[in-house]
PyMOL Python script that loads the backbone (N, CA, C, O; Angstrom):
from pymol import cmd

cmd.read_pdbstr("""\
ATOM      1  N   UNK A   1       5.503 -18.059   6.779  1.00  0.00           N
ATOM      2  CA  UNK A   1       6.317 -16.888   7.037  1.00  0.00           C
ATOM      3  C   UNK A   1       5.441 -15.642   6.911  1.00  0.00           C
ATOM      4  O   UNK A   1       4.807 -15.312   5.908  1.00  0.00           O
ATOM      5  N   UNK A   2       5.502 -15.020   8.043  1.00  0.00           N
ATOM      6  CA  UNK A   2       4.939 -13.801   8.223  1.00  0.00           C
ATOM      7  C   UNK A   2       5.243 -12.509   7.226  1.00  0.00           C
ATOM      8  O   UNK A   2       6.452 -12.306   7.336  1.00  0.00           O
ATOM      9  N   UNK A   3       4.554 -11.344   6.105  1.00  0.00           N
ATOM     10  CA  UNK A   3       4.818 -10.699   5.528  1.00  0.00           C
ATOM     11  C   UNK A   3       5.863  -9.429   6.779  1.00  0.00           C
ATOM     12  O   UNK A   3       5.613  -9.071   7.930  1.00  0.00           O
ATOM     13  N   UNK A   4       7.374  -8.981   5.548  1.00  0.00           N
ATOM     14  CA  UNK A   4       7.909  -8.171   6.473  1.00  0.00           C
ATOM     15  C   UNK A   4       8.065  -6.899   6.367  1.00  0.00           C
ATOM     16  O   UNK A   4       8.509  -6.328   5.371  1.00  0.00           O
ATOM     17  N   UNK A   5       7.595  -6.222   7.714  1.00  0.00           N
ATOM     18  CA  UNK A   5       6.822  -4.813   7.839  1.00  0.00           C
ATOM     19  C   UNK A   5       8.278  -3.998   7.277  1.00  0.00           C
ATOM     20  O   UNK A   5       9.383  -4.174   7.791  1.00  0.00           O
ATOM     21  N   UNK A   6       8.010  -3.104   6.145  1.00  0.00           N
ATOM     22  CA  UNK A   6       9.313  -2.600   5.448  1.00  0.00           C
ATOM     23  C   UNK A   6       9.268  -1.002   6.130  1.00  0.00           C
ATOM     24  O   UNK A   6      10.103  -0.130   5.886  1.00  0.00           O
ATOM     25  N   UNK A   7       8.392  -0.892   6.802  1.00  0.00           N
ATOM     26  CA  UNK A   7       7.877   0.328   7.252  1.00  0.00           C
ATOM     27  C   UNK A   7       9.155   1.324   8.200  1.00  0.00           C
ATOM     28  O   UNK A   7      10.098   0.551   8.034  1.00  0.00           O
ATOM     29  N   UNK A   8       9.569   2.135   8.789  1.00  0.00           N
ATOM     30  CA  UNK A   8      10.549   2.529   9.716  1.00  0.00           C
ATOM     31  C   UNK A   8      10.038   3.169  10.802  1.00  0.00           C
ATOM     32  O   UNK A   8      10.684   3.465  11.807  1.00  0.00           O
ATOM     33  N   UNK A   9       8.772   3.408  10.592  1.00  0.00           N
ATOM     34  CA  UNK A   9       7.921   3.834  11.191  1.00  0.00           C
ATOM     35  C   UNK A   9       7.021   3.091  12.385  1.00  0.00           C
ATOM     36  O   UNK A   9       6.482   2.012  12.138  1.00  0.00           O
ATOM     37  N   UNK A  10       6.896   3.686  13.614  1.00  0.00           N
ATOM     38  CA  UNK A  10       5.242   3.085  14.203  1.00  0.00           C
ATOM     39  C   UNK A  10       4.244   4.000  14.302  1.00  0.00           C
ATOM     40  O   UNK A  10       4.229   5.004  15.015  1.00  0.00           O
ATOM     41  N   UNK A  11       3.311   3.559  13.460  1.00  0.00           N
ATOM     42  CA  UNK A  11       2.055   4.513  13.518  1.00  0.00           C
ATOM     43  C   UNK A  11       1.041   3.919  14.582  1.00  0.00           C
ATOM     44  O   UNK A  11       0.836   2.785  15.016  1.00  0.00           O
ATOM     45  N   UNK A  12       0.396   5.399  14.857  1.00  0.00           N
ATOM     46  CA  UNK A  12       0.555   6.328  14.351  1.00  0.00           C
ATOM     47  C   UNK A  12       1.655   7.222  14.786  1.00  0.00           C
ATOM     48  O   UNK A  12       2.180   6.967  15.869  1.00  0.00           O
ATOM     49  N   UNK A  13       2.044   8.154  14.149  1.00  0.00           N
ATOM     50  CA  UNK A  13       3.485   9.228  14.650  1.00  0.00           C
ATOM     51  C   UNK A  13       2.941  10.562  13.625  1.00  0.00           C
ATOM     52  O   UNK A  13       2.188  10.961  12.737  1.00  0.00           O
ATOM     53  N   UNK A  14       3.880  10.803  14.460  1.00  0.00           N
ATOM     54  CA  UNK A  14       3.469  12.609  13.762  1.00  0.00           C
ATOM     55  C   UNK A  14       4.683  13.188  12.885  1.00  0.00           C
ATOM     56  O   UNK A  14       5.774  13.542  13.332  1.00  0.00           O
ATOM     57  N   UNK A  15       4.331  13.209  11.745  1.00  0.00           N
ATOM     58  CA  UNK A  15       5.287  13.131  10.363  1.00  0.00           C
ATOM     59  C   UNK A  15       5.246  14.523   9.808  1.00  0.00           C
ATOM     60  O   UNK A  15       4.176  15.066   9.532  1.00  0.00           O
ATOM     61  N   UNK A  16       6.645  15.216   9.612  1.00  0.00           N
ATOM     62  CA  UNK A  16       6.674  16.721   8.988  1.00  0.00           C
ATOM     63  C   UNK A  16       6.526  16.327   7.748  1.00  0.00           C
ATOM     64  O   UNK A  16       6.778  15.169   7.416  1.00  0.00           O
ATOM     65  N   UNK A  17       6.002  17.445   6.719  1.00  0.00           N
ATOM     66  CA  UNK A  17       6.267  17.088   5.411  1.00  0.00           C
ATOM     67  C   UNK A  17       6.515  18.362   4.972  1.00  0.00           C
ATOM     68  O   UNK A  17       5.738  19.257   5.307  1.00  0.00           O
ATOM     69  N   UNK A  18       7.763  18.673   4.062  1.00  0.00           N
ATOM     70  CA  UNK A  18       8.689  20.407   3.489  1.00  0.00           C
ATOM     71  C   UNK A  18       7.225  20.482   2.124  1.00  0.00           C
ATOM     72  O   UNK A  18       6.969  19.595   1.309  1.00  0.00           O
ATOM     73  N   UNK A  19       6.521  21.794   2.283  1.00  0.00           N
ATOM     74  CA  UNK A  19       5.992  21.549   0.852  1.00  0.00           C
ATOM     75  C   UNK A  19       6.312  22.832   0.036  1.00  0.00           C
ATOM     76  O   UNK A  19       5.966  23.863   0.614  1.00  0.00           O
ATOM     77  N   UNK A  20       6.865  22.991  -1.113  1.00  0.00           N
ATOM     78  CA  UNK A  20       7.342  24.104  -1.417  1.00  0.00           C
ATOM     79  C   UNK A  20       6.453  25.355  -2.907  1.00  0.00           C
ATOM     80  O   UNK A  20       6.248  24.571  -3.834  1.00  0.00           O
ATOM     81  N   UNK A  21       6.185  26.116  -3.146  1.00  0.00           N
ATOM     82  CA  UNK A  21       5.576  26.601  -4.007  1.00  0.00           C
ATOM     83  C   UNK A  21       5.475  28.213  -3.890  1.00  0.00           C
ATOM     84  O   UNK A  21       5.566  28.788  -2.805  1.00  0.00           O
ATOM     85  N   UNK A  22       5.297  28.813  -4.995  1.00  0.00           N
ATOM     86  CA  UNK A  22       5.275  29.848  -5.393  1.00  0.00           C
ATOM     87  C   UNK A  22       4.610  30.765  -4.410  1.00  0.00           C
ATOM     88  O   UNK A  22       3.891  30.149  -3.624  1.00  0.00           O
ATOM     89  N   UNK A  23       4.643  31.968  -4.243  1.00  0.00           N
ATOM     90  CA  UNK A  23       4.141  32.935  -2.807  1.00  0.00           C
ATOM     91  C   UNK A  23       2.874  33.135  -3.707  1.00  0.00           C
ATOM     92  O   UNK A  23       2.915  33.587  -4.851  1.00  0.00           O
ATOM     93  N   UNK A  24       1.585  32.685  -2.951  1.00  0.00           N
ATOM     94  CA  UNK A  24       0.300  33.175  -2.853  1.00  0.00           C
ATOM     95  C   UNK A  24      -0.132  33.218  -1.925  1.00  0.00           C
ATOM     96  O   UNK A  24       0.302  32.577  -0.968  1.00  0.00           O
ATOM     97  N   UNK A  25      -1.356  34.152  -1.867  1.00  0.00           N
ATOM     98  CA  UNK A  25      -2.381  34.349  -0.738  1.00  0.00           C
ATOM     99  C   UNK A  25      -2.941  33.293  -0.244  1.00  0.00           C
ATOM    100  O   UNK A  25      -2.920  33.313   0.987  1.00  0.00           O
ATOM    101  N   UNK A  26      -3.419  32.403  -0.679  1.00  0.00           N
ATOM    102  CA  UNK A  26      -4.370  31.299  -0.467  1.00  0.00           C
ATOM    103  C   UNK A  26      -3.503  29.545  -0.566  1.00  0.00           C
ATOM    104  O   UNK A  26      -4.075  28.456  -0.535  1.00  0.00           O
ATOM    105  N   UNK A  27      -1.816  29.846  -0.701  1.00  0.00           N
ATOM    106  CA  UNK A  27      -1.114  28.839  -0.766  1.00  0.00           C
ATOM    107  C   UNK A  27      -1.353  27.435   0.681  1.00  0.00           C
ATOM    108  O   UNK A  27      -1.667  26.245   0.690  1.00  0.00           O
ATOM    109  N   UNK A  28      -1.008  28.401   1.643  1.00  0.00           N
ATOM    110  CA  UNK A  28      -1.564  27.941   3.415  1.00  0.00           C
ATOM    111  C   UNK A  28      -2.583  26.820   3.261  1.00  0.00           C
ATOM    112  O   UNK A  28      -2.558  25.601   3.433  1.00  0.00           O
ATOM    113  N   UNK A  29      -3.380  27.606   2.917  1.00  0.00           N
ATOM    114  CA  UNK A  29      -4.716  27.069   2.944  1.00  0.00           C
ATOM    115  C   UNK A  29      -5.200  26.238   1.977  1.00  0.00           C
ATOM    116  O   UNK A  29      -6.175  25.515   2.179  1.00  0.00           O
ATOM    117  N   UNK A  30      -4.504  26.283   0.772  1.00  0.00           N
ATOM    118  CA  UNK A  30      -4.962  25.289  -0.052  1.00  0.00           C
ATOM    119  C   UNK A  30      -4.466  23.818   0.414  1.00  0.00           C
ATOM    120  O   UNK A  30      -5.154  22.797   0.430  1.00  0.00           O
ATOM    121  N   UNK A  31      -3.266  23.938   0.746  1.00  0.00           N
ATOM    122  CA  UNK A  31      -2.288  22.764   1.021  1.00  0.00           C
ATOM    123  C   UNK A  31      -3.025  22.166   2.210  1.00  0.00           C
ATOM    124  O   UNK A  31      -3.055  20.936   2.267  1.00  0.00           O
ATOM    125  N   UNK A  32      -3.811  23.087   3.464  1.00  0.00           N
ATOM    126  CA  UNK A  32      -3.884  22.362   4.610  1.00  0.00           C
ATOM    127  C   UNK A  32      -5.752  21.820   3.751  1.00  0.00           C
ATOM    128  O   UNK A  32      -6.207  20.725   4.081  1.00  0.00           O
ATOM    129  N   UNK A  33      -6.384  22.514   2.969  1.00  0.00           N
ATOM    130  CA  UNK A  33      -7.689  21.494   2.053  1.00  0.00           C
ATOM    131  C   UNK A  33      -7.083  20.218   1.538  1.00  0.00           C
ATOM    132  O   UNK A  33      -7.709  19.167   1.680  1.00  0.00           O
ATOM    133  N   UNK A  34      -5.920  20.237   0.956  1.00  0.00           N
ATOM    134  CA  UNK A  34      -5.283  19.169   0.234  1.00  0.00           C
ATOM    135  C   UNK A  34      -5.396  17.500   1.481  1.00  0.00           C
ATOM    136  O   UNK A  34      -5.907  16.380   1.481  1.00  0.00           O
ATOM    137  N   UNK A  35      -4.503  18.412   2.396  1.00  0.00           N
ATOM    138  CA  UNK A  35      -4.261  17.063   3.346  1.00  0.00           C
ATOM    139  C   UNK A  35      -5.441  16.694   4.388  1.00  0.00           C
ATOM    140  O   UNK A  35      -5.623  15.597   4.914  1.00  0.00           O
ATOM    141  N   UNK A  36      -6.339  18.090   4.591  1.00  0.00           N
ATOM    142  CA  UNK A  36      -7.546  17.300   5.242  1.00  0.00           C
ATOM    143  C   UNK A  36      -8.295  16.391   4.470  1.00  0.00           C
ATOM    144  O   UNK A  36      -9.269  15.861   5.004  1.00  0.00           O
ATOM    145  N   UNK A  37      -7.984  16.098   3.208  1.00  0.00           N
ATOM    146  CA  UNK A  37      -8.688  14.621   2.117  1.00  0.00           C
ATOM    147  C   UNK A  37      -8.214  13.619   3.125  1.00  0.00           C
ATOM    148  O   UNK A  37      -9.006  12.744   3.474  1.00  0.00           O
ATOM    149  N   UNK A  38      -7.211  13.648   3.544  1.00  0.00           N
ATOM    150  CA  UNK A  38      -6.876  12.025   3.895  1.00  0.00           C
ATOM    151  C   UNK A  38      -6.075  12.042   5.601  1.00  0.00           C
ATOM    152  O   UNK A  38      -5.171  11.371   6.098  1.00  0.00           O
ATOM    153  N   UNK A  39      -7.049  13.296   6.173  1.00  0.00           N
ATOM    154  CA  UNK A  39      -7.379  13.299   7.962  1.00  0.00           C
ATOM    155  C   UNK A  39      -8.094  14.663   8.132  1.00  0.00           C
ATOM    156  O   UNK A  39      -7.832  15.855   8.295  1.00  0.00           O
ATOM    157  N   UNK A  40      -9.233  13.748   7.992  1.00  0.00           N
ATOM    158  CA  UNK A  40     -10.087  15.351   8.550  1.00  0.00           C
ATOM    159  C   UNK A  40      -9.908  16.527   9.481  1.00  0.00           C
ATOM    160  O   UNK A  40     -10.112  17.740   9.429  1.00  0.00           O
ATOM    161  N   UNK A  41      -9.308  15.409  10.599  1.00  0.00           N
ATOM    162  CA  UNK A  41      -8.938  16.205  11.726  1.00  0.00           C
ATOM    163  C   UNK A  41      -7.544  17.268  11.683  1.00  0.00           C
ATOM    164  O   UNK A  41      -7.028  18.016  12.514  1.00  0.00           O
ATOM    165  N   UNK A  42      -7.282  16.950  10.437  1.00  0.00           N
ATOM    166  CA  UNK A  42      -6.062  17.834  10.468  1.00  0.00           C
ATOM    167  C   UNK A  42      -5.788  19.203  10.759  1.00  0.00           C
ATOM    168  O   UNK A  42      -6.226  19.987   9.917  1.00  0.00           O
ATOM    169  N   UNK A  43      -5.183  19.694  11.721  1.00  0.00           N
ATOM    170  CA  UNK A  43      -5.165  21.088  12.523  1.00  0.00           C
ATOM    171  C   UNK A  43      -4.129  21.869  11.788  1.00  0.00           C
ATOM    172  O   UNK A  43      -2.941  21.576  11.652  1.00  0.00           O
ATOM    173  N   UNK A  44      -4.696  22.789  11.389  1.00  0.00           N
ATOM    174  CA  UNK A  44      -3.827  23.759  10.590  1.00  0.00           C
ATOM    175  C   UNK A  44      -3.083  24.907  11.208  1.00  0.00           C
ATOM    176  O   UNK A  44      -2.550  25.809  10.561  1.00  0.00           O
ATOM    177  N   UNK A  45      -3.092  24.801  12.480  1.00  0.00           N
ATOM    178  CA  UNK A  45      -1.957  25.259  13.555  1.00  0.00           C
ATOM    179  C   UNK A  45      -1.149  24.637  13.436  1.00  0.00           C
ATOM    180  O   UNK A  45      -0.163  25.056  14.041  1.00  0.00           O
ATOM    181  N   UNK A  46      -0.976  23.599  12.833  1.00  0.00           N
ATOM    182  CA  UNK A  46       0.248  22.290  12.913  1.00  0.00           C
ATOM    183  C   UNK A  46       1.347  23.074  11.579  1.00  0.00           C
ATOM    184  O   UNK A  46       2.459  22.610  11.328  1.00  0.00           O
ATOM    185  N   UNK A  47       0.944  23.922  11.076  1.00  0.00           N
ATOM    186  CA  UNK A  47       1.619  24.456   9.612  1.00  0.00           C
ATOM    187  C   UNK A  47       2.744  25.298   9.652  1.00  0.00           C
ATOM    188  O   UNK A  47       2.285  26.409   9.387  1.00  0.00           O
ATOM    189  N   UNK A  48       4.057  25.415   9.846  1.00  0.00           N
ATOM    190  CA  UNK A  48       4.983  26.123   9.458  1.00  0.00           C
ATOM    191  C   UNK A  48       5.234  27.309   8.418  1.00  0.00           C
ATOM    192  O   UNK A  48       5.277  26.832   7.284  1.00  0.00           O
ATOM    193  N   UNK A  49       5.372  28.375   8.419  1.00  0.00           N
ATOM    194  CA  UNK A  49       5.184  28.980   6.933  1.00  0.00           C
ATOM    195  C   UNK A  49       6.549  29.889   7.123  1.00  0.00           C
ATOM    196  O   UNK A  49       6.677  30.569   8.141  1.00  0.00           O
ATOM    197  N   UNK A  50       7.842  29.865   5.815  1.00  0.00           N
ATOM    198  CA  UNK A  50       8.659  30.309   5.823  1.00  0.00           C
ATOM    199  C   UNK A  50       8.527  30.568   4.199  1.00  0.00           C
ATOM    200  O   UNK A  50       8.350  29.800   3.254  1.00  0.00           O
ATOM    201  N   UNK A  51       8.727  32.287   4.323  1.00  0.00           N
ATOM    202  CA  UNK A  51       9.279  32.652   2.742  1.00  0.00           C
ATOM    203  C   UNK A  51      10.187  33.005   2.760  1.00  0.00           C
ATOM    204  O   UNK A  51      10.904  33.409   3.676  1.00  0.00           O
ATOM    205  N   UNK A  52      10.390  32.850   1.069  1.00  0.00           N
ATOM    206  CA  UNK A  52      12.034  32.562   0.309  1.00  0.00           C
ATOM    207  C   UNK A  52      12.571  34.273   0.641  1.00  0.00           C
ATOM    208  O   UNK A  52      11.853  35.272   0.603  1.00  0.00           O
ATOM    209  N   UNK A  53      13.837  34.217   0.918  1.00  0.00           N
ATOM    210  CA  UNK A  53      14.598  35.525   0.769  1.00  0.00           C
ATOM    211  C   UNK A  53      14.252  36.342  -0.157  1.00  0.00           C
ATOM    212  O   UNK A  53      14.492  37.490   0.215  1.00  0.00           O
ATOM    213  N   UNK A  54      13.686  36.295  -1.451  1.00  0.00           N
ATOM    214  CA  UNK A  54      13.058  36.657  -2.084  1.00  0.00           C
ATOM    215  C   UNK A  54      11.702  36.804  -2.441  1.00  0.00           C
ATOM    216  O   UNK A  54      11.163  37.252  -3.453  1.00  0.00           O
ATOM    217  N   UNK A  55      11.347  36.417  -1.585  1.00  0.00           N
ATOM    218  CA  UNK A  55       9.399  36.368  -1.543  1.00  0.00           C
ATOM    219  C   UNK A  55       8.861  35.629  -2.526  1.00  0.00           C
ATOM    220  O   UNK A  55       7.631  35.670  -2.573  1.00  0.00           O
ATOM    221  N   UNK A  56       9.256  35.150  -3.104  1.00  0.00           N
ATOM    222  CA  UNK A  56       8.675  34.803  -4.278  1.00  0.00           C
ATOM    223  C   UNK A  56       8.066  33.250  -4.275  1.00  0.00           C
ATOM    224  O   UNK A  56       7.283  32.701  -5.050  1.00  0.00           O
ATOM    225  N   UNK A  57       8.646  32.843  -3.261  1.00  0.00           N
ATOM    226  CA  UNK A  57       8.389  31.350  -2.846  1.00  0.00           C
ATOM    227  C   UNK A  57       7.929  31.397  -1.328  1.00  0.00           C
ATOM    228  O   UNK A  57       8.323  32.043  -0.357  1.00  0.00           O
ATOM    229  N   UNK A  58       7.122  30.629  -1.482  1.00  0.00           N
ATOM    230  CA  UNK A  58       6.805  30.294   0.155  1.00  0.00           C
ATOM    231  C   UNK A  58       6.939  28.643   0.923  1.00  0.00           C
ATOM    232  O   UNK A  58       6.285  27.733   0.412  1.00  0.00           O
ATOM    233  N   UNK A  59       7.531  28.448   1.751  1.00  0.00           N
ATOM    234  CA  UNK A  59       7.676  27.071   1.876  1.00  0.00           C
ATOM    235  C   UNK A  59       7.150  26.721   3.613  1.00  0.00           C
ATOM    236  O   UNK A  59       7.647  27.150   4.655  1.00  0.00           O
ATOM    237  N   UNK A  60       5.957  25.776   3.411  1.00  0.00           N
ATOM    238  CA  UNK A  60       5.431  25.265   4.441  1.00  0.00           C
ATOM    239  C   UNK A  60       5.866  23.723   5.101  1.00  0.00           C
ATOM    240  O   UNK A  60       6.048  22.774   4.338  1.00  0.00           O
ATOM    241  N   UNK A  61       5.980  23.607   6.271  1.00  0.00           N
ATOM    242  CA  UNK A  61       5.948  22.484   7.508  1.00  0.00           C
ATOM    243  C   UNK A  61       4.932  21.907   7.830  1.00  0.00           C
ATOM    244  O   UNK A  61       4.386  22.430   8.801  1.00  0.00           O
ATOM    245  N   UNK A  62       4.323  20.850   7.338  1.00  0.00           N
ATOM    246  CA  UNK A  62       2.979  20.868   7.566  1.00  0.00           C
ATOM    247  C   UNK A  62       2.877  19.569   8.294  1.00  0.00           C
ATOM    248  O   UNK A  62       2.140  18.877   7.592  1.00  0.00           O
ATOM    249  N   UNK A  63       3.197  18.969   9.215  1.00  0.00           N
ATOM    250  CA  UNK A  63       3.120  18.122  10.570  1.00  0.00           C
ATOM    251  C   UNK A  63       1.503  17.467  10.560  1.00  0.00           C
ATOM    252  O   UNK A  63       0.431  17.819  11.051  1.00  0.00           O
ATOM    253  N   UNK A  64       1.878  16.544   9.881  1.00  0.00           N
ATOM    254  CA  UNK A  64       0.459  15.194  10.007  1.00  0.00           C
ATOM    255  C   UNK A  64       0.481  14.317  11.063  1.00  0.00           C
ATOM    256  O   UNK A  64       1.606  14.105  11.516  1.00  0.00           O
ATOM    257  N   UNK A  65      -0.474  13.722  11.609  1.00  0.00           N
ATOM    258  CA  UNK A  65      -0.643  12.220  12.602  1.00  0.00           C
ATOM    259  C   UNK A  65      -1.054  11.608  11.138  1.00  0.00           C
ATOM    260  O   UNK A  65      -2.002  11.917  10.416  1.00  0.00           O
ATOM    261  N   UNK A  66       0.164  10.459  10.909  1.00  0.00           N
ATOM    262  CA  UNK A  66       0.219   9.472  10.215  1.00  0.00           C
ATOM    263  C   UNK A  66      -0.344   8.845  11.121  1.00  0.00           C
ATOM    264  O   UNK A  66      -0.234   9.087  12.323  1.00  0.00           O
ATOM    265  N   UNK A  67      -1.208   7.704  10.457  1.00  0.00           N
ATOM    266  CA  UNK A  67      -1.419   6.088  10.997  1.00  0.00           C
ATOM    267  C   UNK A  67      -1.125   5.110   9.923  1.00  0.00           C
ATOM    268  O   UNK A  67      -1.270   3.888   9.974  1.00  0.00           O
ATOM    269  N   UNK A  68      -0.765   5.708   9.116  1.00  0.00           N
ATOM    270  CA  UNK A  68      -0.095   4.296   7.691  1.00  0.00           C
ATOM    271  C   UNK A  68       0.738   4.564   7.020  1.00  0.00           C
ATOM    272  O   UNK A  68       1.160   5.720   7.055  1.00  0.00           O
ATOM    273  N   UNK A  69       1.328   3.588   6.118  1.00  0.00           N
ATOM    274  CA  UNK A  69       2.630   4.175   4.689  1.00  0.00           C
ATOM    275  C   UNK A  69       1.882   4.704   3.962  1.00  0.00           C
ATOM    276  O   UNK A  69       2.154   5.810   3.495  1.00  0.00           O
ATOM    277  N   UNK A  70       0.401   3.867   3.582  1.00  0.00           N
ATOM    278  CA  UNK A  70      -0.151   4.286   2.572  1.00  0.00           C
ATOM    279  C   UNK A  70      -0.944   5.487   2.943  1.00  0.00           C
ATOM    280  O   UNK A  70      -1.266   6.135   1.947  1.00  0.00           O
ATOM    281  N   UNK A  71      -1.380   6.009   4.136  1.00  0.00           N
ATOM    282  CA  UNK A  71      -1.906   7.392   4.198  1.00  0.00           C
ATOM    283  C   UNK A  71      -0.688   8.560   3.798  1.00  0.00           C
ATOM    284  O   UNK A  71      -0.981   9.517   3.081  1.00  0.00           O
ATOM    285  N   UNK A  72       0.513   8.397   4.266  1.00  0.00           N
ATOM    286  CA  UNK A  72       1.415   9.073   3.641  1.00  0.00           C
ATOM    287  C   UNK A  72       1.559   9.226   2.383  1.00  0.00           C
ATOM    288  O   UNK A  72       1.184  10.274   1.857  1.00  0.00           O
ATOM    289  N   UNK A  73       2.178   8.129   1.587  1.00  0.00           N
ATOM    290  CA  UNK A  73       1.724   7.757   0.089  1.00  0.00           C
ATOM    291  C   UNK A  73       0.918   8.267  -0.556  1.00  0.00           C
ATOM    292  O   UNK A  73       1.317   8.839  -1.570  1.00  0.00           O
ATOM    293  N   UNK A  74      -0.611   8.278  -0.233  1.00  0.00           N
ATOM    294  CA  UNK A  74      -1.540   9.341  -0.678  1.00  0.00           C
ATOM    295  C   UNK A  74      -0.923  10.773  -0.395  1.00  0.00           C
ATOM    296  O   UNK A  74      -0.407  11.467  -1.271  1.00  0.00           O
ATOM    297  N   UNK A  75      -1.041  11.129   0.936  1.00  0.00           N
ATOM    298  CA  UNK A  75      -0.982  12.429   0.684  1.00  0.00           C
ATOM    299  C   UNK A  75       0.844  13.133  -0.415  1.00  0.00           C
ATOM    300  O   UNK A  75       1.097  14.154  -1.054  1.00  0.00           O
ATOM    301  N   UNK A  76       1.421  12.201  -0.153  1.00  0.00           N
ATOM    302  CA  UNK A  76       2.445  13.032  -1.333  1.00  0.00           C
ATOM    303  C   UNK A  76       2.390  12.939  -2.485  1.00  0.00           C
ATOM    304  O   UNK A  76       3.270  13.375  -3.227  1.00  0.00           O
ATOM    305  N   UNK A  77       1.072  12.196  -2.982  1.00  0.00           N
ATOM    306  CA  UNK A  77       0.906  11.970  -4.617  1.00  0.00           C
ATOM    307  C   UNK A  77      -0.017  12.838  -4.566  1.00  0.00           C
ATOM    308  O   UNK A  77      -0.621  12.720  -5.632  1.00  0.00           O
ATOM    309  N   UNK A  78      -0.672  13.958  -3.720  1.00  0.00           N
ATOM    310  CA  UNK A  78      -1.771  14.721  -3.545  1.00  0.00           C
ATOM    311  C   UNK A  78      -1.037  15.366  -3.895  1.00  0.00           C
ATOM    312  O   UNK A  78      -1.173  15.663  -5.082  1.00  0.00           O
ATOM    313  N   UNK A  79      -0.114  15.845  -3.335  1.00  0.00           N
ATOM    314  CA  UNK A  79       0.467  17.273  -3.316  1.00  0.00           C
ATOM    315  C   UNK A  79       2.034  17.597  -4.173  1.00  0.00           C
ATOM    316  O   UNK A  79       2.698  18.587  -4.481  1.00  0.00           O
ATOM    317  N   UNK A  80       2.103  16.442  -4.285  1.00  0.00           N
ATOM    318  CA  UNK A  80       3.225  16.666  -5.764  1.00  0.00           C
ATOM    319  C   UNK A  80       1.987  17.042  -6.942  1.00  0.00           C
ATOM    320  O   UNK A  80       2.089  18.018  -7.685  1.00  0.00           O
ATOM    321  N   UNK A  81       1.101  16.327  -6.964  1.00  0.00           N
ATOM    322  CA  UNK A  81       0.565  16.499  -8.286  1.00  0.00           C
ATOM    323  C   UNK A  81      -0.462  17.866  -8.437  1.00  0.00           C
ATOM    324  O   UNK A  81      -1.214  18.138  -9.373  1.00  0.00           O
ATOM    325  N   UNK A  82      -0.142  18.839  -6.803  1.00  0.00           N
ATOM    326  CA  UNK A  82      -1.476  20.035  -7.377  1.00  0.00           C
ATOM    327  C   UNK A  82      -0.374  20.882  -7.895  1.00  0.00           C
ATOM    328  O   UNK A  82       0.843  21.020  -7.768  1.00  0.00           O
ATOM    329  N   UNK A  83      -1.700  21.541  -8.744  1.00  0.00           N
ATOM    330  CA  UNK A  83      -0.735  22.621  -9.580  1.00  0.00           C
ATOM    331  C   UNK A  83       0.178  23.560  -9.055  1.00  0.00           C
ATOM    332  O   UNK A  83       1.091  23.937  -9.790  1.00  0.00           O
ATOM    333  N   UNK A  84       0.064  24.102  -7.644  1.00  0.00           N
ATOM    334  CA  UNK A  84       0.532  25.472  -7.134  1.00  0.00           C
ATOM    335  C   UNK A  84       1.806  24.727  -6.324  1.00  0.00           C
ATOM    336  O   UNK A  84       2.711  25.501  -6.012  1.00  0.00           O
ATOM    337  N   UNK A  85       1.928  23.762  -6.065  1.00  0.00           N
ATOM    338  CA  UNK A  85       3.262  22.797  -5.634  1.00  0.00           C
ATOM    339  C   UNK A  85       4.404  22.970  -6.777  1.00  0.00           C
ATOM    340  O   UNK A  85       4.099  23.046  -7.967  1.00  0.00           O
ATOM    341  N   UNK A  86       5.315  23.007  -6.461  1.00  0.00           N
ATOM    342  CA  UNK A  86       6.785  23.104  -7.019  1.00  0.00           C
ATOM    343  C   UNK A  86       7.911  21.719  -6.246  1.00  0.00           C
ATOM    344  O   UNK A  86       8.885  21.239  -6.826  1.00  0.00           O
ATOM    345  N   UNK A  87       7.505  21.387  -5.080  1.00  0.00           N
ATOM    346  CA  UNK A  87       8.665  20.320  -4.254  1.00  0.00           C
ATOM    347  C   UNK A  87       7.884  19.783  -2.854  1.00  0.00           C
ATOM    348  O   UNK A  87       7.408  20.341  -1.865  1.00  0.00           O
ATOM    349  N   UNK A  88       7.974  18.859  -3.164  1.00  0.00           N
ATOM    350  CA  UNK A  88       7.587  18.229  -1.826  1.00  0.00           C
ATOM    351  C   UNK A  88       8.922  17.254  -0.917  1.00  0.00           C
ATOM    352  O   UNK A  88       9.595  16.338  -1.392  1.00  0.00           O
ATOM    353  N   UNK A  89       8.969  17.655   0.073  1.00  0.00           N
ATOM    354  CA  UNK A  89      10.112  16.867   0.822  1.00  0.00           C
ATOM    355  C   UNK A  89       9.690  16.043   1.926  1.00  0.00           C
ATOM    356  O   UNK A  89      10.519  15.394   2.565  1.00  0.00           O
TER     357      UNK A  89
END
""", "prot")
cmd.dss("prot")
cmd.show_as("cartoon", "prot")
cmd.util.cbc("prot")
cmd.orient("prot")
């Protein structure tokens, strides 16, 4: 018996991910260093940037070419765990 693919996905596909954190200058850009670890090619035109009604938060769209669960997997244990992150969706 063949192992069964639990996946919902076919990779590769192009996967949004909500990432949420406090309004800084250099927030953008840290997040799109974060996810070029695990796709170099990652184009940071691909990035959404919406702040909170209050400015105080800034919340990015940041649209990856997945090719695995586990490249996903990595990158949300990347970015839950940096410091300037508050929510990842």
């Amino acid at each position: 018996m063949s192992p069964v693919n639990e996946s919902l996905f076919e990779f590769p596909c192009d996967f949004p991910i909500k990432v949420m954190g406090k309004a800084h200058p250099e927030f953008a850009e840290t997040i799109v260093t974060v996810v070029r670890q695990f796709d170099a090619s990652f184009d940071a035109t691909r990035v959404e940037t919406r702040p909170s009604s209050g400015g105080n938060y800034i919340g990015l769209t940041v649209t990856v070419r997945a090719h695995s669960r586990e490249q996903l997997d990595d990158i949300y244990r990347a970015l839950t765990g940096h410091p300037m992150v508050k929510v990842v969706l």
